[in-house]
NUVEX-993417 format. One record per residue (C-alpha): residue in three letters; x, y, z. Coordinates in steps of 0.1 Angstrom, whole numbers, padded with zeros to 4 digits, always signed. Example, Ala and Ser with C-alpha at 12.3 -4.5 7.8 and 13.67 -1.06 7.14 Angstrom:
<recs>
ALA+0123-0045+0078/SER+0137-0011+0071/
</recs>
This chain:
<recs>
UNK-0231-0348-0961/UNK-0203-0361-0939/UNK-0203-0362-0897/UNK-0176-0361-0882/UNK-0170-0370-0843/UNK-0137-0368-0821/UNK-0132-0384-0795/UNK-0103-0396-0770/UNK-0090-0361-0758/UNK-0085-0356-0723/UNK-0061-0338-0697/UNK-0018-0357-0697/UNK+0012-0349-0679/UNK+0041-0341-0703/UNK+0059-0370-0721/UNK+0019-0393-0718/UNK+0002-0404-0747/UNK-0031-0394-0762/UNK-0053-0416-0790/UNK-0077-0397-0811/UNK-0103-0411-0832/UNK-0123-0396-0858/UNK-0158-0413-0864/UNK-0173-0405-0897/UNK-0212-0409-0905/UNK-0238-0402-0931/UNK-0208-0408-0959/UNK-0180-0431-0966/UNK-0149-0411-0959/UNK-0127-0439-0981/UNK-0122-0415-1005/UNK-0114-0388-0985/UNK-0085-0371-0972/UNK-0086-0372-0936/UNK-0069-0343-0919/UNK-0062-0333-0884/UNK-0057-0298-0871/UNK-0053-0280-0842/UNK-0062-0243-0823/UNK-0046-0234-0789/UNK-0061-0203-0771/UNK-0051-0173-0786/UNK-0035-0188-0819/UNK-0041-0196-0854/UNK-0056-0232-0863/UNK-0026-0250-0877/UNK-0021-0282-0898/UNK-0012-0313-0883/UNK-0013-0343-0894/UNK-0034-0362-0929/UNK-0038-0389-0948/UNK-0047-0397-0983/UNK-0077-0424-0990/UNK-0056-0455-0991/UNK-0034-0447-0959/UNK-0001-0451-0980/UNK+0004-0410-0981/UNK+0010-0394-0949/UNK+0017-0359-0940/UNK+0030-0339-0909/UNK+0037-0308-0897/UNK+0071-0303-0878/UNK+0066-0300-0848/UNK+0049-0334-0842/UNK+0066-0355-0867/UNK+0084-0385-0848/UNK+0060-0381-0821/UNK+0024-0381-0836/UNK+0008-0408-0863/UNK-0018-0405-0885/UNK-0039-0434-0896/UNK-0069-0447-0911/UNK-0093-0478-0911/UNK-0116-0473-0941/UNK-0139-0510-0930/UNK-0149-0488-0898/UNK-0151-0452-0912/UNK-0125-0440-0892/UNK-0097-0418-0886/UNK-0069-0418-0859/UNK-0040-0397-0845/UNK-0014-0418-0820/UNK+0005-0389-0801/UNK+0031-0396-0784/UNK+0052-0378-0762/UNK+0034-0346-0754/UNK+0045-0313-0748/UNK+0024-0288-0730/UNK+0023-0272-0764/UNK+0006-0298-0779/UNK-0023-0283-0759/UNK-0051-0277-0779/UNK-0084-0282-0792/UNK-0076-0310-0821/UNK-0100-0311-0853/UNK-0102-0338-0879/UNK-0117-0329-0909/UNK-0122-0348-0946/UNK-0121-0334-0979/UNK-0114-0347-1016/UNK-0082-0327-1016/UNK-0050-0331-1039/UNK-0021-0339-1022/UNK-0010-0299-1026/UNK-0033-0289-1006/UNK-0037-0313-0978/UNK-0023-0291-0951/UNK-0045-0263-0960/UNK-0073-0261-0937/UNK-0100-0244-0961/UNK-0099-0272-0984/UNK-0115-0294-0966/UNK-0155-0299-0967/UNK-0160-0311-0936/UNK-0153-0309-0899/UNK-0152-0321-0867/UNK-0169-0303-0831/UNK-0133-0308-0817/UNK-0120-0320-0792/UNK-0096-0304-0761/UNK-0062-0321-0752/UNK-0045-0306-0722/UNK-0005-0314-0713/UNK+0004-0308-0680/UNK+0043-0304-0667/
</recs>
């Protein structure tokens, strides 16, 4: 079994940026998909951002890519998500999550084995 840990969420004004990191423990995530979603109040949880075990496949959804990257560091066990310039609709509770997942089915969230608690990012005009 996998643990998984955000952390770096926090309250920004509009335009800010936000690091999150993804701490896995109990299991090596290097083989892994690592995959970060996201739930605002009242929504659906939607796809974000992955990346595939070696960190040379990336995916995103829309509405963050340009502004939002996805990385990995496999030595530490750890997943990251760089967002820059926020929009208050970026605000959210942000999940990463790991799974041994084709490349078909990254951006679906029930393919993935394991999650994060979450954590809450908050833009502010």
């Amino acid at each position: 079994q996998a643990q998984l840990v955000e952390s770096g969420g926090g309250l920004v004004q509009a335009g800010g940026s936000l690091r999150l990191s993804c701490a896995g423990s109990g299991r090596t995530l290097g083989g892994y998909v690592i995959g970060w979603f996201r739930q605002a109040p009242g929504k659906e949880r939607e796809f974000v951002a992955a990346v595939n075990w070696s960190g040379g496949l990336k995916w995103y959804a829309d509405s963050v890519k340009g502004r939002f990257t996805v990385s990995r560091d496999n030595n530490q066990n750890t997943g990251s998500l760089q967002m820059n310039s926020l929009e208050p609709e970026d605000t959210a509770v942000y999940y990463c999550a790991a799974g041994q997942i084709p490349p078909a089915g990254v951006r679906a969230g029930n393919e993935y084995d394991y999650w994060g608690q979450g954590t809450q990012v908050t833009v502010t005009t």
